[in-house]
ChimeraX commands (.cxc) that place a marker at each C-alpha (Angstrom):
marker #1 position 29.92,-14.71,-68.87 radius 0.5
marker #1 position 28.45,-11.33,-68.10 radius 0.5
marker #1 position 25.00,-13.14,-67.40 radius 0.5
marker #1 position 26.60,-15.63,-65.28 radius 0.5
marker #1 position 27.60,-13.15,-62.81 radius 0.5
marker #1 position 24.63,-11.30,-62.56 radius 0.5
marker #1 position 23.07,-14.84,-61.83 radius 0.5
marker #1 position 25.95,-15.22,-58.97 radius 0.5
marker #1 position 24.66,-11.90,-57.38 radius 0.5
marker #1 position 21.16,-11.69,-57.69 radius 0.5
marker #1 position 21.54,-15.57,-55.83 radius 0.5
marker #1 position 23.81,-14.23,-53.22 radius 0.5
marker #1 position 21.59,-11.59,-52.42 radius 0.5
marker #1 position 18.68,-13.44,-52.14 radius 0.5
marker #1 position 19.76,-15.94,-49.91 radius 0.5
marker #1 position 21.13,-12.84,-47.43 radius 0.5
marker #1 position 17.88,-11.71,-47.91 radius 0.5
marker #1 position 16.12,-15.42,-46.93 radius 0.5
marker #1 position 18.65,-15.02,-43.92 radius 0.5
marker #1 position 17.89,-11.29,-42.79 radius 0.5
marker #1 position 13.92,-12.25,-42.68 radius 0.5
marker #1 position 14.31,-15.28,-40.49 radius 0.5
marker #1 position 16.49,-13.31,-38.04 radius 0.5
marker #1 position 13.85,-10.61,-37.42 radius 0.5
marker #1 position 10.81,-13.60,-37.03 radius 0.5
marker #1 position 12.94,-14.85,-34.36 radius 0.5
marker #1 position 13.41,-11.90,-32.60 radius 0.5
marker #1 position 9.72,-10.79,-33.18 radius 0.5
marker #1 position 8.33,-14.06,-31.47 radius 0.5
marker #1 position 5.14,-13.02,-29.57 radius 0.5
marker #1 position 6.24,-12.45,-26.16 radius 0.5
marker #1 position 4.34,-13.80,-23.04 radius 0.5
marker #1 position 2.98,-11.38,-21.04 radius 0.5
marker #1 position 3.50,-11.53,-17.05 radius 0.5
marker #1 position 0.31,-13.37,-15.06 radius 0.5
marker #1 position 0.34,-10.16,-12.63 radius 0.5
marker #1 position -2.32,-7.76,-12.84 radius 0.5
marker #1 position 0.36,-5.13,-11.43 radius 0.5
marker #1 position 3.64,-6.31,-12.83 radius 0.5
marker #1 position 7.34,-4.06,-13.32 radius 0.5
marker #1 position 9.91,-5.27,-16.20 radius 0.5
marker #1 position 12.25,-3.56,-18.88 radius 0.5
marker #1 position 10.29,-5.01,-21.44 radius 0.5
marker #1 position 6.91,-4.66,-23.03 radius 0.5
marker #1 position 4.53,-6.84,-25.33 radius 0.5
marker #1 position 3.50,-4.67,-28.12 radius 0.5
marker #1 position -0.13,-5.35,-26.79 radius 0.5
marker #1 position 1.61,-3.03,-23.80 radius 0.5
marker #1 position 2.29,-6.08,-21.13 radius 0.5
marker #1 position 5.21,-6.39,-19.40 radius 0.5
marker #1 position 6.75,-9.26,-20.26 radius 0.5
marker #1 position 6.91,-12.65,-18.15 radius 0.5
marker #1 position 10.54,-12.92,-19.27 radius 0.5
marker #1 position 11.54,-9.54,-17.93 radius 0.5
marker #1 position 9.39,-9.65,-15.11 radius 0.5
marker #1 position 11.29,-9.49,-11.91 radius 0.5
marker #1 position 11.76,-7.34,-8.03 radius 0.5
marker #1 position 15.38,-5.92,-9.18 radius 0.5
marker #1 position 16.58,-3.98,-11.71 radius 0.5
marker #1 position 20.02,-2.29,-12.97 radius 0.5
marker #1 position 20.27,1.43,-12.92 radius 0.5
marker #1 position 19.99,3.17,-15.93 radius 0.5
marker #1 position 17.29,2.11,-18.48 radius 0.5
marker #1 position 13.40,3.05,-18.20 radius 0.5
marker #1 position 11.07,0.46,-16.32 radius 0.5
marker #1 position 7.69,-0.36,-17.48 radius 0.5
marker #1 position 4.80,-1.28,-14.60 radius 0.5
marker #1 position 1.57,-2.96,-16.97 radius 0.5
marker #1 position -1.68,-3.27,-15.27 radius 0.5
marker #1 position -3.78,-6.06,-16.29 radius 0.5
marker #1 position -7.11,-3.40,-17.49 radius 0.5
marker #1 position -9.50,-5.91,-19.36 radius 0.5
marker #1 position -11.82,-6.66,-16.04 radius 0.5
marker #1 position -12.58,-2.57,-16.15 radius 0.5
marker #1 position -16.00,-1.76,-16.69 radius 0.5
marker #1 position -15.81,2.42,-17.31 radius 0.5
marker #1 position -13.00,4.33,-18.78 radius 0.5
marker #1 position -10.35,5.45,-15.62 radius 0.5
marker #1 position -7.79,7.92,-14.84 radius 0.5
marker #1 position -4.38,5.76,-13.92 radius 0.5
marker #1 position -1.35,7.16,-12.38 radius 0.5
marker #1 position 1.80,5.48,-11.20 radius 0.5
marker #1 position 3.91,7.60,-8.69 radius 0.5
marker #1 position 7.46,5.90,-9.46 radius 0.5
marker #1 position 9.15,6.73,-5.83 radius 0.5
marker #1 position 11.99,6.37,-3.98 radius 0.5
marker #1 position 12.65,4.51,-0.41 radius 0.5
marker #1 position 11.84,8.05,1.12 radius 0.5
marker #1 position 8.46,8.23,-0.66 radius 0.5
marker #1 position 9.91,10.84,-2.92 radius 0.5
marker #1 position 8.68,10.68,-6.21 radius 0.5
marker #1 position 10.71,10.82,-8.61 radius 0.5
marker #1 position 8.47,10.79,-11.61 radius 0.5
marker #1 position 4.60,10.45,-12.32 radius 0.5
marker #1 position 2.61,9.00,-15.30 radius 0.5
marker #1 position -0.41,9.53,-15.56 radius 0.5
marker #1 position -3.09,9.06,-18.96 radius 0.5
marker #1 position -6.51,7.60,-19.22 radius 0.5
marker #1 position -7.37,4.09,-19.92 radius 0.5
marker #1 position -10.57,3.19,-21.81 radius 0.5
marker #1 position -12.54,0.23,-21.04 radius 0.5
marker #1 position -11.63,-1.56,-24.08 radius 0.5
marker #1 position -8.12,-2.01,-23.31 radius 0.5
marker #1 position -6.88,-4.90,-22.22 radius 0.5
marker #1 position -3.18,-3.22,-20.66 radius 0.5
marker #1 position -2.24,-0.11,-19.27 radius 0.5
marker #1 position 1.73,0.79,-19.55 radius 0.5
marker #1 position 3.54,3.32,-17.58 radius 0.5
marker #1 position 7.21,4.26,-17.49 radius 0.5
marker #1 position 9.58,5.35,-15.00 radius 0.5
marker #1 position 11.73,7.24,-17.66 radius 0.5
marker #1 position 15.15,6.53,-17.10 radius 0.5
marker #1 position 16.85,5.33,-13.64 radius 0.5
marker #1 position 20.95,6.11,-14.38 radius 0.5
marker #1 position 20.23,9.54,-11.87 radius 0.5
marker #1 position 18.00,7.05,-9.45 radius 0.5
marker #1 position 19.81,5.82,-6.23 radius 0.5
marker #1 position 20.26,2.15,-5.59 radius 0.5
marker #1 position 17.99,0.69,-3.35 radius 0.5
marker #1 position 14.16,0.11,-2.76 radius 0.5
marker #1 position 12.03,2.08,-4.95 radius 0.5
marker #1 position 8.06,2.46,-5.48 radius 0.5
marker #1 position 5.32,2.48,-7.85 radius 0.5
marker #1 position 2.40,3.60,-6.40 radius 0.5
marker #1 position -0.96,3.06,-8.47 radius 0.5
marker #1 position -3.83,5.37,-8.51 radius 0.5
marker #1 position -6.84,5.01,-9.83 radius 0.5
marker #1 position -9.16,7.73,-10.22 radius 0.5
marker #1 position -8.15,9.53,-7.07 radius 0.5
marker #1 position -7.24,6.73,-5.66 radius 0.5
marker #1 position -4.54,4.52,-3.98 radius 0.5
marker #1 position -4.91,0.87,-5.17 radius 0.5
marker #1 position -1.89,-0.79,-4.72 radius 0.5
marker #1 position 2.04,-0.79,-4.89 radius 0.5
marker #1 position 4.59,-2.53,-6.25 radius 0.5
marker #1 position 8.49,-2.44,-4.34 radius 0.5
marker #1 position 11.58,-3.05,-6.73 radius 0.5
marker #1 position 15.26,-2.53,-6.33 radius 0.5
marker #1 position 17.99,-0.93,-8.50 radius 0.5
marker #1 position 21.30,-1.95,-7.65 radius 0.5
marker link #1:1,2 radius 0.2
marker link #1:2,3 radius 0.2
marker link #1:3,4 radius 0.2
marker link #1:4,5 radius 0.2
marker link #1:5,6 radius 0.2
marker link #1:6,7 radius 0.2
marker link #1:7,8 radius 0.2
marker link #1:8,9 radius 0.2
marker link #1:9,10 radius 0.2
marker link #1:10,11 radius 0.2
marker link #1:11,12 radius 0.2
marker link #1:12,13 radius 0.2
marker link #1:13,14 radius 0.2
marker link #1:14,15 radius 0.2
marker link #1:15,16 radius 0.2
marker link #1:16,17 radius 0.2
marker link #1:17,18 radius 0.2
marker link #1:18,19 radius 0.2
marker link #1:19,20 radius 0.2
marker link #1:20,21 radius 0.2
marker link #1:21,22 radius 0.2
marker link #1:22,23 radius 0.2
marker link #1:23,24 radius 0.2
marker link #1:24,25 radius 0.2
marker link #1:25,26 radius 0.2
marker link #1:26,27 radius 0.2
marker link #1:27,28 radius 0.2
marker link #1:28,29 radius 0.2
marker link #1:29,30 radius 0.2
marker link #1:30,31 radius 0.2
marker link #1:31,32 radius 0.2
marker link #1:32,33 radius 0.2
marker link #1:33,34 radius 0.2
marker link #1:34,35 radius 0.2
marker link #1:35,36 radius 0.2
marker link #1:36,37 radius 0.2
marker link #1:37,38 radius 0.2
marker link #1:38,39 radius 0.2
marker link #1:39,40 radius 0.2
marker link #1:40,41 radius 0.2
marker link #1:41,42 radius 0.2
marker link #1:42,43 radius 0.2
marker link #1:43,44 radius 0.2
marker link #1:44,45 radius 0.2
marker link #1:45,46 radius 0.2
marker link #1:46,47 radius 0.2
marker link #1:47,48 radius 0.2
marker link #1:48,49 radius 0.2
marker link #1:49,50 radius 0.2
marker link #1:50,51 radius 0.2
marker link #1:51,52 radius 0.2
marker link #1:52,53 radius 0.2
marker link #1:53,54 radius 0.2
marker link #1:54,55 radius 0.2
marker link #1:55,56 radius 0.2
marker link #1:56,57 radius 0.2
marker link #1:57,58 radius 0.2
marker link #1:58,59 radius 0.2
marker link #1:59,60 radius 0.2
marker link #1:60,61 radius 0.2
marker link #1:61,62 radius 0.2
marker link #1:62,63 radius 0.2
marker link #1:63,64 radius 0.2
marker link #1:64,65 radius 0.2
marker link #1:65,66 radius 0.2
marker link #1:66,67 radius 0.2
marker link #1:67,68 radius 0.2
marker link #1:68,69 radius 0.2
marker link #1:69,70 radius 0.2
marker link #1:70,71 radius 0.2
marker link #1:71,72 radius 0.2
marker link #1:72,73 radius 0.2
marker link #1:73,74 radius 0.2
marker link #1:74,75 radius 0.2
marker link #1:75,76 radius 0.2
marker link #1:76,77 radius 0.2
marker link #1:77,78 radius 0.2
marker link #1:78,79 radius 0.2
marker link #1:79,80 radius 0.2
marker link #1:80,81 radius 0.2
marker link #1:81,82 radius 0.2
marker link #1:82,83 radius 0.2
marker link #1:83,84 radius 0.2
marker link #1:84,85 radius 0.2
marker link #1:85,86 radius 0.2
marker link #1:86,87 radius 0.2
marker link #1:87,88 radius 0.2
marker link #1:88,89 radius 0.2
marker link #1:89,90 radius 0.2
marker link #1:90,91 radius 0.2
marker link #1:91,92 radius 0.2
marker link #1:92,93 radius 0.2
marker link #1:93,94 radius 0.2
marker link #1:94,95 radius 0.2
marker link #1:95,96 radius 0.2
marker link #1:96,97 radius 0.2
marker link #1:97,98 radius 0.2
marker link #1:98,99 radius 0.2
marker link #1:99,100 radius 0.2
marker link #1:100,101 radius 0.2
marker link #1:101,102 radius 0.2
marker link #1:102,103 radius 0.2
marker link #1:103,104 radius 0.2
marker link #1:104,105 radius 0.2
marker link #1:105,106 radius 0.2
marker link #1:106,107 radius 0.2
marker link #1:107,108 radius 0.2
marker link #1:108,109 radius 0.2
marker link #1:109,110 radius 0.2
marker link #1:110,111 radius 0.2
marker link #1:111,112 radius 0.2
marker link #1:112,113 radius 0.2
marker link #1:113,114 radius 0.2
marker link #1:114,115 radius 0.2
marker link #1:115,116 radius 0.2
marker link #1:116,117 radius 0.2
marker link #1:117,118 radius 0.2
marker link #1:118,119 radius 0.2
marker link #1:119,120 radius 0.2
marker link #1:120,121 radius 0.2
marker link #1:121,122 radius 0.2
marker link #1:122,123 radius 0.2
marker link #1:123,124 radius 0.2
marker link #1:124,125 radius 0.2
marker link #1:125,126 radius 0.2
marker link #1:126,127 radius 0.2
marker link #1:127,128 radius 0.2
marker link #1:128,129 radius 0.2
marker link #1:129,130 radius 0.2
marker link #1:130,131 radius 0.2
marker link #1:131,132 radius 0.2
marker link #1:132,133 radius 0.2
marker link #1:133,134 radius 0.2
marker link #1:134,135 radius 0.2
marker link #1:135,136 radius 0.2
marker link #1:136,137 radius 0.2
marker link #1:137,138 radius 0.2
marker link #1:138,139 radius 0.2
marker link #1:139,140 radius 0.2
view
């Protein structure tokens, strides 16, 4: 009897356990990254792309932002920053690190938005000294 139960358990665990693994493959599905070479989302690939799915113009208050830039055409190391600003041009926070040649993404946060006003925001990309481009977004 005693080695029926401990048949009953060791089978009920392992079929939680068959359960619990297929749970976490489907929520570790490869992500898509976005087709922008500048692109803002809440969400990152772990290859450090912002997601296609999360890709978007307007975002909630509150959580960090991500801003990927597409890297893989660079032929030298570079010096990236991305002043994250407000509709005055006030910047609220800057992130700044060097990318090397062999990477194919760059990420950059925002940090958290909950103290950000709503409205049109800003990040500004600079590349070695440089103003290359920017990207407008909305928290509402």
């Amino acid at each position: 009897m005693r080695i029926a139960s401990v048949v009953c358990v060791l089978l009920m665990f392992g079929c939680g356990a068959e359960r619990r693994e297929h749970r976490v493959a489907q929520r570790t599905m490869p992500a898509e990254p976005s087709s922008e070479i500048f692109a803002i989302g809440s969400e990152l690939t772990p290859q450090g792309a912002v997601t296609a799915e999360s890709s978007n113009d307007s975002f909630r208050r509150g959580p960090e932002l991500f801003l990927s830039i597409d890297v893989s055409s660079a032929s030298t190391d570079q010096t990236i920053a991305v002043h994250w600003t407000d509709d005055q041009g006030v910047i609220k926070r800057i992130d700044r690190r060097v990318v090397t040649r062999d990477e194919r993404y760059a990420p950059f946060s925002s940090g958290p938005t909950h103290r950000w006003r709503a409205g049109k925001h800003r990040a500004v990309i600079v590349i070695d000294g440089r103003r290359v481009s920017e990207k407008e977004f909305g928290l509402i």
